[in-house]
C-alpha positions as CSV (number, residue, x, y, z in Angstrom):
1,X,13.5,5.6,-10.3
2,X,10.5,5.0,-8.2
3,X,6.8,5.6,-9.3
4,X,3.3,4.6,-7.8
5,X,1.3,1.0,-7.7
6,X,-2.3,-0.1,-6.8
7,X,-1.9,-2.6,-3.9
8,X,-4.0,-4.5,-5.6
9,X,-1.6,-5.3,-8.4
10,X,1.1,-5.7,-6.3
11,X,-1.5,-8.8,-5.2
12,X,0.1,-12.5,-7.3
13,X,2.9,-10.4,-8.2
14,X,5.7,-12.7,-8.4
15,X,8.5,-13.3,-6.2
16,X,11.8,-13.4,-7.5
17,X,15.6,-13.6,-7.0
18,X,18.0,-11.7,-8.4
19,X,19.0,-14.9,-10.1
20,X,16.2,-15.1,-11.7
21,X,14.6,-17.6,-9.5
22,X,10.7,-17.5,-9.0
23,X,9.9,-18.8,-5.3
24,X,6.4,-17.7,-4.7
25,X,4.2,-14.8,-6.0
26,X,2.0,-12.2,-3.2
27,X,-1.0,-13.3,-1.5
28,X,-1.6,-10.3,0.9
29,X,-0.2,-7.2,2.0
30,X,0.6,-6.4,5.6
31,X,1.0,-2.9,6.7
32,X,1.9,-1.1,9.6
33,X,-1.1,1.4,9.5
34,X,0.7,3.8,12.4
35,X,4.3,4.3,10.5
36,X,1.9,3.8,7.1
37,X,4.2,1.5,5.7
38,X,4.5,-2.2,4.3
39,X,5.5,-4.6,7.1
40,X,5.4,-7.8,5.4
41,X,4.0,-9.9,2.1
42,X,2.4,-13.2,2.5
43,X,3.1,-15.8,0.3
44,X,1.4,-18.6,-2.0
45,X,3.2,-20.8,-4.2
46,X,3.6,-20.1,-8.0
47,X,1.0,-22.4,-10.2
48,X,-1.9,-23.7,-10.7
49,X,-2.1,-25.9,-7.8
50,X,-0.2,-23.9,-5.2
51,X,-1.5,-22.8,-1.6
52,X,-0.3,-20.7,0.8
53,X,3.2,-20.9,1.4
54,X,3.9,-20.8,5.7
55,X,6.4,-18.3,5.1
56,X,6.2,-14.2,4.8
57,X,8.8,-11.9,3.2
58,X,9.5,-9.1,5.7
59,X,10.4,-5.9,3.9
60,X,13.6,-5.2,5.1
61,X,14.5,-8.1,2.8
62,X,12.7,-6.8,-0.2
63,X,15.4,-5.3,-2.6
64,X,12.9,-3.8,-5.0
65,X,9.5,-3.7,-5.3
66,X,8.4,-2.7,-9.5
67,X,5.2,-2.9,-11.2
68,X,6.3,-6.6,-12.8
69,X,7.6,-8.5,-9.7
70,X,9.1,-8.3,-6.2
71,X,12.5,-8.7,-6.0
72,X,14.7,-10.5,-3.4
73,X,18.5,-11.0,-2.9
74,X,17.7,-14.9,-2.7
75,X,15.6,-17.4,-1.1
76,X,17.2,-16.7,2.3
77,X,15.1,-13.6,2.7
78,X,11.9,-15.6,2.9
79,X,10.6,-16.0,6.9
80,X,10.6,-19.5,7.9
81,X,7.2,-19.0,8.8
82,X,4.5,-16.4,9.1
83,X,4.4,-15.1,12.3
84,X,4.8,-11.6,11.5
85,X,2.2,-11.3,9.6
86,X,-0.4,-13.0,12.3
87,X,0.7,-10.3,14.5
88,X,0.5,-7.6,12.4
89,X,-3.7,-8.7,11.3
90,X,-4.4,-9.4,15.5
91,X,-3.1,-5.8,16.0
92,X,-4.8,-4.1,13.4
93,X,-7.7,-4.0,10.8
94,X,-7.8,-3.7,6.8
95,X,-8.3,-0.3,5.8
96,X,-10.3,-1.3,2.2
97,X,-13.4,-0.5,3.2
98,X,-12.9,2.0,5.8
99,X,-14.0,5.9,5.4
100,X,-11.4,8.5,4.7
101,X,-12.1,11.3,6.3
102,X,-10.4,14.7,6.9
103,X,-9.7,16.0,10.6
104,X,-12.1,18.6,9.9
105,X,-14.9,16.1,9.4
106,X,-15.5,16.3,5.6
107,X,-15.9,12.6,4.2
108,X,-13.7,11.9,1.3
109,X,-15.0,8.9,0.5
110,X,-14.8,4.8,0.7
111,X,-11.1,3.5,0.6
112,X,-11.0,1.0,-2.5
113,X,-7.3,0.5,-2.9
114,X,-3.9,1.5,-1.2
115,X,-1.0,3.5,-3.6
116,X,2.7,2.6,-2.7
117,X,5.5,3.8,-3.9
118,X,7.3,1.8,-5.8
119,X,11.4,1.2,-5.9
120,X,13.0,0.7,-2.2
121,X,10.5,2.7,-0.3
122,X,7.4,1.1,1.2
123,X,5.5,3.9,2.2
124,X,2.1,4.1,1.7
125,X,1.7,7.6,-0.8
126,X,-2.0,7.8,-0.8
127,X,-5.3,6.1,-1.3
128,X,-8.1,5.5,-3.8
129,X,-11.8,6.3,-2.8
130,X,-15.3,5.8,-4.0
131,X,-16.4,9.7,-3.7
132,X,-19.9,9.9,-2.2
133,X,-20.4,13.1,-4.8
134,X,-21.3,12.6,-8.5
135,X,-22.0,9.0,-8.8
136,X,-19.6,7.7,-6.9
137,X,-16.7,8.1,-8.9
138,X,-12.8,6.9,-7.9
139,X,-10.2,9.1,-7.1
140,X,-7.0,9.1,-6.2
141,X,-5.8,11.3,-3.0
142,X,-1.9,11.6,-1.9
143,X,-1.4,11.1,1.9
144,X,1.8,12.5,3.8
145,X,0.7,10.9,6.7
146,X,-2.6,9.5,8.1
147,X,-3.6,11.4,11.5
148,X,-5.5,8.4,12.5
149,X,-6.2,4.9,11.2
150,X,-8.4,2.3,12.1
151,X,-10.3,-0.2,10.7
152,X,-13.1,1.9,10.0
153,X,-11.8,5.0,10.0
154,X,-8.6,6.9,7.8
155,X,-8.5,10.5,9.3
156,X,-5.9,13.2,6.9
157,X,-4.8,16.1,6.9
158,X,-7.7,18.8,6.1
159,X,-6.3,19.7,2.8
160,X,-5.9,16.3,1.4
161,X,-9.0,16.9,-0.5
162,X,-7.6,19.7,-2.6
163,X,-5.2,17.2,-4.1
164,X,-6.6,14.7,-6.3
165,X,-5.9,12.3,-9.4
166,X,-8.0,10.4,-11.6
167,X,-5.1,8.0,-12.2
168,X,-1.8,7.2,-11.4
169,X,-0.4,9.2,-14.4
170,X,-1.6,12.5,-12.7
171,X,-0.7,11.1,-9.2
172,X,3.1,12.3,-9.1
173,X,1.6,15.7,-9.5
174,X,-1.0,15.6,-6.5
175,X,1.2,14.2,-4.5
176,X,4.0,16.9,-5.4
177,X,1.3,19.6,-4.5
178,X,0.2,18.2,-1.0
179,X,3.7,18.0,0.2
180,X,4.5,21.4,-1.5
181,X,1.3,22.8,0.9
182,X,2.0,20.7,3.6
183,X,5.6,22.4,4.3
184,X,4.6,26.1,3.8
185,X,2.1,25.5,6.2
186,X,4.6,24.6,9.1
């Protein structure tokens, strides 16, 4: 069964075996912004006192990824170091921040947070935004596929707007919808 995550709670999640071994907990996500999936977690050490661990976990060696921890055959799947994920930040920027904005030019709003799906996918299934109308309130939008990404800049598909949530409970739905739309219109 998969569902949908907040990047930010994947964030300190911890890292465990499938033994039941905890050997280190998230510090940062690294995604692939053109194939808008997760390339690789950075690591800190579990406690108190723990750093930054000099290692990543690549997700081809991720055996599930669920709302209480990140799962791992064993502690072989850890990268001896974190190369990966210093070539995947020179090649590309952090899209929190960055507008999202449809190929039509209408702004959708501030990107806030990143949804996954969880499970053994690690595909990025939409985004939450700050929406310039009424206040500024969040929403969350399902996204096939970005058009464009960029540090800056997150261009979708034109009718992206039409499918929102205001959580994740109603973000199965949205999502359902945009790829329903999507397909009749090719």
């Amino acid at each position: 069964m998969s569902g949908y995550v907040r990047t930010s709670e994947i964030v300190k999640l911890p890292v465990v075996t499938l033994g039941g071994e905890d050997v280190a907990q998230v510090k940062d996500i690294v995604f692939d912004g053109s194939g808008g999936r997760i390339r690789c977690f950075t690591l800190s050490g579990r406690g108190l006192l723990s750093g930054p661990l000099k290692r990543d976990l690549l997700w081809r060696h991720v055996h599930a990824l669920g709302p209480d921890a990140v799962m791992i055959r064993d502690e072989k799947a850890l990268a001896e170091d974190d190369q990966v994920a210093r070539e995947a930040r020179s090649s590309g920027g952090d899209v929190l921040g960055a507008q999202l904005m449809t190929e039509g030019g209408t702004l959708l709003g501030k990107v806030v947070d990143v949804i996954v799906e969880t499970g053994r996918t690690s595909a990025v299934a939409g985004y939450e935004v700050e929406s310039p109308a009424q206040g500024h309130p969040r929403v969350l939008l399902p996204v096939v596929k970005p058009v464009g990404i960029s540090g800056e800049m997150v261009i979708v598909a034109d009718v992206v707007g039409d499918f929102t949530a205001g959580d994740l409970t109603g973000f199965p739905e949205a999502a359902s919808g945009l790829r329903a739309r999507l397909e009749k219109e090719t």
